[in-house]
C-alpha positions in Angstrom: -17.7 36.8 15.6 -18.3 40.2 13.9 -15.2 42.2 12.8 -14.5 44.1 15.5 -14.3 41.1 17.5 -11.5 39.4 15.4 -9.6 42.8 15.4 -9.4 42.4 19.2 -8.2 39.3 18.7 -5.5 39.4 16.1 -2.7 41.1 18.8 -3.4 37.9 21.2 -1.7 36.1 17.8 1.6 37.5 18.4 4.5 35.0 18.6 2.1 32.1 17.7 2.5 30.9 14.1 3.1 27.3 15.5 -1.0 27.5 16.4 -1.7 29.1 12.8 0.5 27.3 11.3 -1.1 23.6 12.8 -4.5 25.3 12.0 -3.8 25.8 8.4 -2.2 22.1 8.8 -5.6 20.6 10.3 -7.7 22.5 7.8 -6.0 20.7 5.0 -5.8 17.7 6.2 -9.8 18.1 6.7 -10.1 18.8 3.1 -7.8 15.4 2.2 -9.6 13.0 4.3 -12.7 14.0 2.8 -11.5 13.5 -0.6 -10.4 10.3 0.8 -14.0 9.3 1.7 -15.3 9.9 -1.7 -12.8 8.4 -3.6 -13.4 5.0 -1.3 -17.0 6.0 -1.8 -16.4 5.5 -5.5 -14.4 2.6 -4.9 -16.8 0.5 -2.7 -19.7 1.4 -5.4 -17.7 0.3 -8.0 -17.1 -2.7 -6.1 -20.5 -3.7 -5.9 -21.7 -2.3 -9.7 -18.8 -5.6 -10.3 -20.4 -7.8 -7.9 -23.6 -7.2 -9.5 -22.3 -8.1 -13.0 -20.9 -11.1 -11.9 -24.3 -12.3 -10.4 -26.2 -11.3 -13.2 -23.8 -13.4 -15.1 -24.9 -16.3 -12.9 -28.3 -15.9 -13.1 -28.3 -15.6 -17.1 -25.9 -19.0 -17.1 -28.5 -20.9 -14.8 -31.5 -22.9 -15.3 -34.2 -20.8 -13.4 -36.9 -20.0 -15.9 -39.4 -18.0 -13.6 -38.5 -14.3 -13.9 -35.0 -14.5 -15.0 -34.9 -12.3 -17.9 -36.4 -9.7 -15.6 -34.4 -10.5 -13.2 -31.3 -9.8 -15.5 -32.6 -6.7 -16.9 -33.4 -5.2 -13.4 -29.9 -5.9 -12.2 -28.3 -4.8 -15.4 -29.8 -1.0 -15.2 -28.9 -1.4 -11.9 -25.7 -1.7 -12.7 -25.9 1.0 -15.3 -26.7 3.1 -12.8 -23.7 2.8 -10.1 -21.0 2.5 -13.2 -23.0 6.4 -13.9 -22.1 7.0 -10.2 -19.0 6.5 -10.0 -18.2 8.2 -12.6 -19.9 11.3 -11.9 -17.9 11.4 -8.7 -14.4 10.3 -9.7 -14.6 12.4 -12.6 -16.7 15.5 -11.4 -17.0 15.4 -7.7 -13.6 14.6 -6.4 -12.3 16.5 -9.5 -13.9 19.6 -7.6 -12.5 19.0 -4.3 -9.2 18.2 -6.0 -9.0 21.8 -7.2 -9.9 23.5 -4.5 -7.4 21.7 -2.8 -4.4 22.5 -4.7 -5.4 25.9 -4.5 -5.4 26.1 -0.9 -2.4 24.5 -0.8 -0.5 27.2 -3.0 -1.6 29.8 -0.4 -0.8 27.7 2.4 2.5 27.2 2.0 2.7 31.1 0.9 0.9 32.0 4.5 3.4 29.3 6.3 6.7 31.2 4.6 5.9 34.4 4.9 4.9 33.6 8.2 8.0 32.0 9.4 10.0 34.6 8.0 8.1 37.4 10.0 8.5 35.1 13.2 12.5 35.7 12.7 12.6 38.9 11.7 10.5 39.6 15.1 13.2 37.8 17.0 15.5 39.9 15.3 13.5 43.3 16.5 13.2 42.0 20.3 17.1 41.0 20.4 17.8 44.9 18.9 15.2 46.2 21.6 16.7 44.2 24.6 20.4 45.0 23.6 19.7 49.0 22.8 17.4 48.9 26.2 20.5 47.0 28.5 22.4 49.3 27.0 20.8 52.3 27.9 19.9 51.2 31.7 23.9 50.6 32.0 24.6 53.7 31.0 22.1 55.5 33.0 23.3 53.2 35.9 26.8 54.5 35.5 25.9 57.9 35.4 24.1 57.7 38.9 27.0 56.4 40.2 29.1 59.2 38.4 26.6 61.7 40.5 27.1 60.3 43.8 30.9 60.6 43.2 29.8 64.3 42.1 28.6 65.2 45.0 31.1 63.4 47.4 34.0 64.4 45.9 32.6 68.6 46.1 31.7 68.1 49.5 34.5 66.4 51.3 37.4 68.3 52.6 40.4 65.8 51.9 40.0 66.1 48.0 41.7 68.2 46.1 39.6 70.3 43.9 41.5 69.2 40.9 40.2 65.9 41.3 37.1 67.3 41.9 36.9 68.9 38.2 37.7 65.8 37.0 35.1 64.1 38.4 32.4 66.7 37.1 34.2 65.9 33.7 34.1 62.8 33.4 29.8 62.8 34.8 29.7 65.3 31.6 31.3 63.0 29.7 28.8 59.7 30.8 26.1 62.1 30.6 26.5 62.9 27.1 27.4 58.9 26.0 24.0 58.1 28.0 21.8 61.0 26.2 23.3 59.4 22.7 22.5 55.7 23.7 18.6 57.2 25.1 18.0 58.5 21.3 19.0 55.6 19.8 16.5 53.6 22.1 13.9 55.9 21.3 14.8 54.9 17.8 14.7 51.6 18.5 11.6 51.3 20.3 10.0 53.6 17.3 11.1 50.7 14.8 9.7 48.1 16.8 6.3 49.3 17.2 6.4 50.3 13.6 7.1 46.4 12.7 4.4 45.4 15.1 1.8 47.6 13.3 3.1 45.8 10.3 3.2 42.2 12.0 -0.4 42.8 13.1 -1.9 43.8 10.0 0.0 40.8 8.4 -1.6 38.5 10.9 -4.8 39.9 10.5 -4.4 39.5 6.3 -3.3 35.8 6.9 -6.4 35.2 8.7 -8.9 36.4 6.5 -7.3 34.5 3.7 -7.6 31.4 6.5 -11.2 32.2 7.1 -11.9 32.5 3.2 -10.4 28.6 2.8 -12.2 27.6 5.5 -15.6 29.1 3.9 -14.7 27.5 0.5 -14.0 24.1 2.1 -17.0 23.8 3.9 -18.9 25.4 0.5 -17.2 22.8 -1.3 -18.3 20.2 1.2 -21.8 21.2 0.9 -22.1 21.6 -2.6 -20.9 18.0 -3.3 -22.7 17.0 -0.9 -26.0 18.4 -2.2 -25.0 16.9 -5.9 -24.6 12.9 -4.3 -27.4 13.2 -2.5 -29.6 14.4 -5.5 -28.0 11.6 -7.7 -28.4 8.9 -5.3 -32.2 10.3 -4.5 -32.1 9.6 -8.6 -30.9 6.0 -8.3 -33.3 5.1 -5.4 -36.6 6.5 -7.2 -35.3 4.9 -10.4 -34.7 1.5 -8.5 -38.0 2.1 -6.8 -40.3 2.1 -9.6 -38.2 -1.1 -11.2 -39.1 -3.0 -8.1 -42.5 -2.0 -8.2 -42.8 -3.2 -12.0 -41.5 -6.6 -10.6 -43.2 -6.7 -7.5 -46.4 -5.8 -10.0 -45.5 -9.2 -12.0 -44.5 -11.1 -9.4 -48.8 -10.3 -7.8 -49.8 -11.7 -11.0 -48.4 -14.8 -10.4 -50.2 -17.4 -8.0 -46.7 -19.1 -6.6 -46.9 -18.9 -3.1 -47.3 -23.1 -3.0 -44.3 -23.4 -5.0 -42.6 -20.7 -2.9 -43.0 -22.2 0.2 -42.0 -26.1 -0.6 -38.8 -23.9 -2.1 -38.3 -22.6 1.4 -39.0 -25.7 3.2 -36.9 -27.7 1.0 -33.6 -25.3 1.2 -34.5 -24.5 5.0 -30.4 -24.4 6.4 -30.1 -27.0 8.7 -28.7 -27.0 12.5 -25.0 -26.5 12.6 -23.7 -30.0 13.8 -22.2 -30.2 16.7 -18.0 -30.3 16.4 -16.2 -32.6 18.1 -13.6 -30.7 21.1 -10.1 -31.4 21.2 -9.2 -32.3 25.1 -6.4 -30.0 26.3 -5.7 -30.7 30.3 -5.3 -27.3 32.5 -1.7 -26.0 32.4 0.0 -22.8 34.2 2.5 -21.3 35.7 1.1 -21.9 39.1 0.7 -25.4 38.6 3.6 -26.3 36.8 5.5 -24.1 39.6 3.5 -26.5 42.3 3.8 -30.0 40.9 7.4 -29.1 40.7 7.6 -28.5 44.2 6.2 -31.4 45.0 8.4 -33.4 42.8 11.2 -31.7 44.2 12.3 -30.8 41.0 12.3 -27.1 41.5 14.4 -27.8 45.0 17.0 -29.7 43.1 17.3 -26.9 40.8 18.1 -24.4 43.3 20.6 -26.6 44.6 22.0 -27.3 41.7 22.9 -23.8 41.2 24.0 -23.5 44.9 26.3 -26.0 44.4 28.0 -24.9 41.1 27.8 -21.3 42.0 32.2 -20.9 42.4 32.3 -22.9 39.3 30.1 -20.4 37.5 32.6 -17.8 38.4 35.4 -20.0 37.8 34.1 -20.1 34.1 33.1 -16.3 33.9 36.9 -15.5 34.8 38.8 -18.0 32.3 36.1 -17.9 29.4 35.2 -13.7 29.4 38.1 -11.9 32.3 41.1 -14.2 31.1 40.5 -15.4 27.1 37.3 -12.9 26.6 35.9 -15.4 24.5 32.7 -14.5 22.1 32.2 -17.6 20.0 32.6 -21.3 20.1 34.1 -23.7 17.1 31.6 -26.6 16.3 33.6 -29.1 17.4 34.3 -27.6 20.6 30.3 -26.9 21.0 29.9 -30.7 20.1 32.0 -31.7 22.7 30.2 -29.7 25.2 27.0 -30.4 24.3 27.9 -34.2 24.8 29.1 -33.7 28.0 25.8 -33.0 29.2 27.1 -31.5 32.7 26.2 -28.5 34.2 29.6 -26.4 33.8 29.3 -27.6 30.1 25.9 -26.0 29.4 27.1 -23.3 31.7 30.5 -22.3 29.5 27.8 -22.4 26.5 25.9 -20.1 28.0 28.4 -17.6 29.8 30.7 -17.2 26.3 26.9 -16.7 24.6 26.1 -13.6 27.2 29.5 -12.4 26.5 28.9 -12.2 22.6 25.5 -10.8 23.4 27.2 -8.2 25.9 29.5 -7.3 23.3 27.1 -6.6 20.7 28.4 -9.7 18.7 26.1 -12.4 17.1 27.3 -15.4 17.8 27.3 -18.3 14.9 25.8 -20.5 17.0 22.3 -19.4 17.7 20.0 -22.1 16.7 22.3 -24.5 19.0 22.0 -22.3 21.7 17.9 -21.8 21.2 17.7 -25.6 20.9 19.2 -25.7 24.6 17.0 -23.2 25.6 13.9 -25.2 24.5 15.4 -28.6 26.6 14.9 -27.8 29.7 14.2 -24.9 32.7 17.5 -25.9 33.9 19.6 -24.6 30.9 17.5 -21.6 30.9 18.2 -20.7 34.5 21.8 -21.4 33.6 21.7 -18.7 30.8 20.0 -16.0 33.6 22.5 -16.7 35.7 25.3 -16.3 33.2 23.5 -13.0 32.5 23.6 -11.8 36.4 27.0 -12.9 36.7 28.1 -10.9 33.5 25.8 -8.1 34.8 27.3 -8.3 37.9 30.5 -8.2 36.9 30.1 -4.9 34.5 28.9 -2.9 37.6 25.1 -3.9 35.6 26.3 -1.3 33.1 25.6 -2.3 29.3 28.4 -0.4 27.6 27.0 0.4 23.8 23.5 0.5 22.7 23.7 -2.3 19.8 25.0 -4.5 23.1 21.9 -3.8 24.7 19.5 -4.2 21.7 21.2 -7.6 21.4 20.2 -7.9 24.7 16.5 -6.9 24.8 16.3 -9.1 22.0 17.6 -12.2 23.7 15.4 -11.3 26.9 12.2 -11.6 24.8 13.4 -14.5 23.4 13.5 -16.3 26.9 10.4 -14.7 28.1 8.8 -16.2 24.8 10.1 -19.9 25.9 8.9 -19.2 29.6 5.4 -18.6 28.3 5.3 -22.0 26.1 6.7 -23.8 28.7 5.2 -21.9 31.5 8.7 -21.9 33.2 8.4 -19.2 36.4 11.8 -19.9 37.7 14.3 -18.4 34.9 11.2 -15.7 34.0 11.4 -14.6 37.7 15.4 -14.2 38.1 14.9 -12.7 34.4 12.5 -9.4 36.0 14.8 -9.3 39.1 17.9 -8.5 37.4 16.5 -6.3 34.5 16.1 -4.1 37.3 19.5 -3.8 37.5 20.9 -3.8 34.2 21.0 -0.6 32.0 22.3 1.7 29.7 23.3 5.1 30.3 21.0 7.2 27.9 21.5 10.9 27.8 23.5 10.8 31.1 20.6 9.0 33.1 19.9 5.3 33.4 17.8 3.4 30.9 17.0 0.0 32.9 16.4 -3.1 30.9 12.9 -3.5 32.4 11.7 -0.9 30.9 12.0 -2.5 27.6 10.6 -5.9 28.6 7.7 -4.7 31.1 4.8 -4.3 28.1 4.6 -8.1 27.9 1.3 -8.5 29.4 2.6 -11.8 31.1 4.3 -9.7 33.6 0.6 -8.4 34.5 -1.4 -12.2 35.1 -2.6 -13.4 38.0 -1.0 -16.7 37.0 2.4 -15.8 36.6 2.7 -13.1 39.8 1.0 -16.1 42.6 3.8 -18.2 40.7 6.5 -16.2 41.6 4.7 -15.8 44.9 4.6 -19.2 45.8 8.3 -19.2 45.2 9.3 -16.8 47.4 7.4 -18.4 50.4 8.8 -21.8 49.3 12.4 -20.6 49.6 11.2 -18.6 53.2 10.1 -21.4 54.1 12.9 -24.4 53.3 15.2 -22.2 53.8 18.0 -23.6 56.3 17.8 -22.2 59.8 21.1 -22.3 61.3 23.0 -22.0 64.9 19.2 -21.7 66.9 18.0 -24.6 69.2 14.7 -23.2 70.3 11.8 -24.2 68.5 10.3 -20.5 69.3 13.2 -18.9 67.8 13.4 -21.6 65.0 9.7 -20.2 64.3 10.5 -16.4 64.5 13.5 -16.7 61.9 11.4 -18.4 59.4 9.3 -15.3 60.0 11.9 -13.1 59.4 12.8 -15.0 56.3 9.2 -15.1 55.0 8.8 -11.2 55.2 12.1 -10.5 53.6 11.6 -13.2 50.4 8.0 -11.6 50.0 9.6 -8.2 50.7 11.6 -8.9 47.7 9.1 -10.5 44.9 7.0 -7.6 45.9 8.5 -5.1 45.1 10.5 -6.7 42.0 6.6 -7.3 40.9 5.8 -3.5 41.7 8.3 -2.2 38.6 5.4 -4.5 36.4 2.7 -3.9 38.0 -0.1 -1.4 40.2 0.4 -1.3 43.6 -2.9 -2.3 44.1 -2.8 -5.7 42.8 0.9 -6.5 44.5 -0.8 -5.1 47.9 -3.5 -8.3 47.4 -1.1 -11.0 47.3 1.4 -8.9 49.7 -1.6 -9.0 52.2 -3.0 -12.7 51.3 -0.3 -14.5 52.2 1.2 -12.5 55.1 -1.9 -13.7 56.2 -1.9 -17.1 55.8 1.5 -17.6 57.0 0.8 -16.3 60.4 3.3 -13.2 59.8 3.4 -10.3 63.1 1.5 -7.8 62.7 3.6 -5.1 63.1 5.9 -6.3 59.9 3.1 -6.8 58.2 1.5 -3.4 58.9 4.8 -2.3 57.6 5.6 -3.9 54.3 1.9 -2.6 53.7 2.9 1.0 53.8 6.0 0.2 52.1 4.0 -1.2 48.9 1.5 1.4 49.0 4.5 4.2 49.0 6.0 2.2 46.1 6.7 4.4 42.7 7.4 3.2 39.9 10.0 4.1 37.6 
């Protein structure tokens, strides 16, 4: 670019220190990093220079007698070598950069200062020049519609002419306010184009000193450059001709028998093979299966069917009525013995409510060491957290309360995974959805906080949850129908609303895509119409996510 090329384009650099400002930024931090490199140059050399003296050490120490005083001595100049090395670049090389450097960064921060400074005072010139200009067109405004008066009130025949005099007055009068306010525009304008003459040969100054640092840097960079690579070219001829002179006495030798029973003998041997530790297959899917077919995962869902008014019972005398955030240990004893479901439960709703209050309750390895028992107690604490939820409008009320929170939500997504639990992980995404904090005036849902852990995203776990949802559609209790045909349409209906559901509680976790798969797969295989499923279809593929 020859100078009358960067005189064109100093103007376009009006209003945009922040860009010369970050170049000056990324210029120096060029500069650093490559005084970084050579000072973990120097470091990596002086690393090895040890590593050579120790092994030089061993060889002295040892019993080998063929070569090992040459041996020695090769390794020790060697060494003598690198230590020369690194010192010629700690001390002269990186001492070089160092200056240059600290020189740039004195006129850096000058050229950032000065910089800033004329960014303000230029704000202070365009406010002057927008207020003297507004001022000027109102004026002028006001003396058009001063005219028009003029020459209504002269021409029509109910005013008096008194009035009329008036009115040319008072024009007079706006006429001369408006030719005051035009000079001190004219002024105005003069003194802003005088500090943008200024501003622009400022700019341009600032750049040349830019493009000098650059130059130096990249001089500097060279130059040191230039200097290793003629040292180290030093080193390798030097180290050449020592390996020729042992190479040279190493020919005069006749060895090779004695060098290859060596080799034979110390040949490294096969790795044996280890022995494998037997771990049957686990997942989620399986787990969630085998407890289907045990029943187990039916009797949990009516177990919370059935206890579902006692859960509310609890919620209203242990958090409504008493508001209760912690529990004695003789009272959490007692529970604990009791081993019944509202027991657990009471543990687990007064736990939430600490949580919810942005408490820590005393009792927390209790509580993870019910966690750990079984799925049961850890559906129990989801659905104290959707009944407190619930019950709060799903409105977290400070943000401590809901960093608790997120805490605790990892905390059971954490036991899910060890225990490959799908249930309580499931009901744990569905109601995150729902829960949030107002951030800002807008919604901040606890999903989002939770939706990075990349279990969320496996095949495993979203065909678990799946499965579920089918399973529910499909044991689900058909009521008041005697019709076999209408018994079959209603499980239908219930199929394409549970999977209508998991979807799109899935979709907030995961790309519409994937979720379409499944969505399709076991529409599919469950005989769904094809209507419905034409149209869940184009409700997944509309799906945004948050």
């Amino acid at each position: 670019m020859n100078q009358t090329q960067k005189l064109a384009y100093y103007p376009n650099l009006l209003g945009q220190s922040e860009r010369i400002i970050q170049q000056n930024v990324e210029s120096k931090r060029g500069l650093e990093e490559y005084l970084a490199i050579l000072n973990e140059r120097a470091n990596i050399e002086d690393q090895y220079a040890k590593a050579l003296h120790r092994l030089s050490q061993q060889i002295d120490r040892s019993s080998i007698t063929y070569l090992r005083e040459q041996l020695v001595n090769q390794l020790r100049q060697k060494i003598e070598r690198l230590e020369n090395f690194v010192d010629f670049i700690r001390s002269e090389i990186v001492e070089q950069v160092k200056e240059i450097l600290q020189n740039q960064n004195q006129v850096q921060r000058k050229i950032i200062d000065e910089m800033k400074g004329l960014e303000w005072d230029l704000q202070d010139k365009q406010d002057d020049l927008m207020g003297g200009k507004l001022d000027y067109k109102l004026q002028a405004r006001e003396l058009e519609q001063s005219g028009i008066q003029d020459m209504i009130y002269q021409y029509s025949l109910d005013i008096s002419e008194d009035k009329t005099i008036k009115q040319v007055s008072k024009t007079q009068q706006i006429q001369s306010e408006c030719i005051k306010l035009e000079k001190e525009f004219e002024i105005i304008v003069l003194s802003y184009n005088e500090f943008i003459d200024v501003y622009r040969t400022k700019m341009e100054s600032y750049l040349s000193q830019m493009e000098q640092q650059e130059q130096q840097k990249l001089l500097v960079q060279k130059d040191t450059l230039m200097k290793l690579f003629l040292f180290e070219s030093s080193i390798s001829k030097q180290s050449l001709q020592d390996t020729e002179k042992l190479n040279d006495q190493i020919r005069k030798t006749n060895l090779q028998d004695v060098i290859e029973n060596f080799i034979m003998k110390y040949q490294r041997p096969q790795e044996a093979p280890r022995i494998l530790e037997f771990r049957p297959y686990s997942s989620f899917l399986a787990k969630t299966i085998e407890s289907m077919r045990s029943q187990e995962y039916q009797k949990l869902k009516d177990v919370i069917k059935a206890h579902n008014d006692t859960f509310y019972n609890i919620f209203e005398d242990s958090v409504k009525k008493n508001n209760l955030q912690t529990i004695e240990e003789q009272e959490l004893t007692h529970l604990i013995n009791r081993n019944s479901v509202q027991a657990i439960y009471k543990i687990m709703q007064i736990h939430i409510n600490c949580v919810w209050n942005a408490n820590e309750i005393q009792n927390n390895e209790t509580i993870i060491g019910l966690l750990r028992q079984s799925t049961q107690n850890r559906l129990l604490w989801c659905q104290a957290l959707e009944i407190q939820a619930n019950k709060s409008n799903y409105k977290v009320q400070s943000n401590d309360a809901y960093e608790q929170l997120i805490k605790w939500s990892q905390k059971i997504i954490n036991l899910c995974i060890e225990f490959l639990d799908a249930s309580p992980l499931r009901k744990l995404i569905t109601v995150s959805s729902l829960i949030h904090v107002a951030v800002q005036n807008k919604k901040h849902f606890l999903m989002y906080n939770i939706k990075d852990n990349k279990v969320l995203q496996t095949a495993d776990f979203i065909e678990a949850s799946v499965v579920q949802a089918v399973y529910d559609a499909l044991v689900e209790e058909i009521k008041e129908v005697t019709t076999q045909e209408e018994r079959i349409r209603r499980q239908k209906i219930n199929i394409l609303t549970q999977l209508s559901k998991i979807c799109f509680t899935l979709l907030q976790f995961n790309p519409v895509s994937v979720i379409k798969i499944y969505a399709e797969n076991y529409l599919k295989q469950l005989s769904v119409a094809q209507d419905a499923t034409e149209n869940l279809m184009f409700q997944i593929e509309s799906f945004e996510q948050f």
